[in-house]
N, C-alpha and C positions, 0 to 999 in steps of 0.2 A: 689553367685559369679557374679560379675558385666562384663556384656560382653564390647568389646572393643568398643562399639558406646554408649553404657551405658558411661564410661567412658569420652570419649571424648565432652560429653553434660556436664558433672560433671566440667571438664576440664574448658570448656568454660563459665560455668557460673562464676567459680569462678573468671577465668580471667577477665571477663566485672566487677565484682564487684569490683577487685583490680585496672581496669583501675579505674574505677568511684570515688572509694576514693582516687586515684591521682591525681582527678581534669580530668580527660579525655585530658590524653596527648600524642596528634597528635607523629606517627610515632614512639612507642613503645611499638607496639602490641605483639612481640616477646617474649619481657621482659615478662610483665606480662602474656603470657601461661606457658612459662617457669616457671614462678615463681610456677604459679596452675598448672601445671602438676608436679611440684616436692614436691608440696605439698599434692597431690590427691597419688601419687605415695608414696610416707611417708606413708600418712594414709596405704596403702593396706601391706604394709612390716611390719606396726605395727600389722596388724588386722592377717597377716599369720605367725605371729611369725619370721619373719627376723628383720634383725640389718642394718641401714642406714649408710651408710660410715662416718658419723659426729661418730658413736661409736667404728669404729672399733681402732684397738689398744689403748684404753683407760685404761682397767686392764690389769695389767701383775702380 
């Protein structure tokens, strides 16, 4: 289990790598944590067996 500063390194790498294939663009740094923390956060609900809201009400 990944502690919460474990996390937040995971977080930020990803986000500088998504800055970087943006071209490093000045003044949306938000954007991209958000992005990798919803993506870091994905992964952890995949790995504990939960459902990301893109799936819920999908079968009925």
């Amino acid at each position: 289990m990944m502690t919460p500063v474990d996390k937040d390194a995971e977080v930020r790498d990803r986000a500088y790598f998504l800055w970087e294939e943006a071209g490093r663009p000045a003044g949306r740094e938000h954007e991209f944590w958000a992005q990798a923390s919803r993506e870091i956060e994905g992964d952890d609900a995949s790995e504990n067996g939960g459902t990301d809201a893109s799936q819920n009400g999908r079968s009925r």
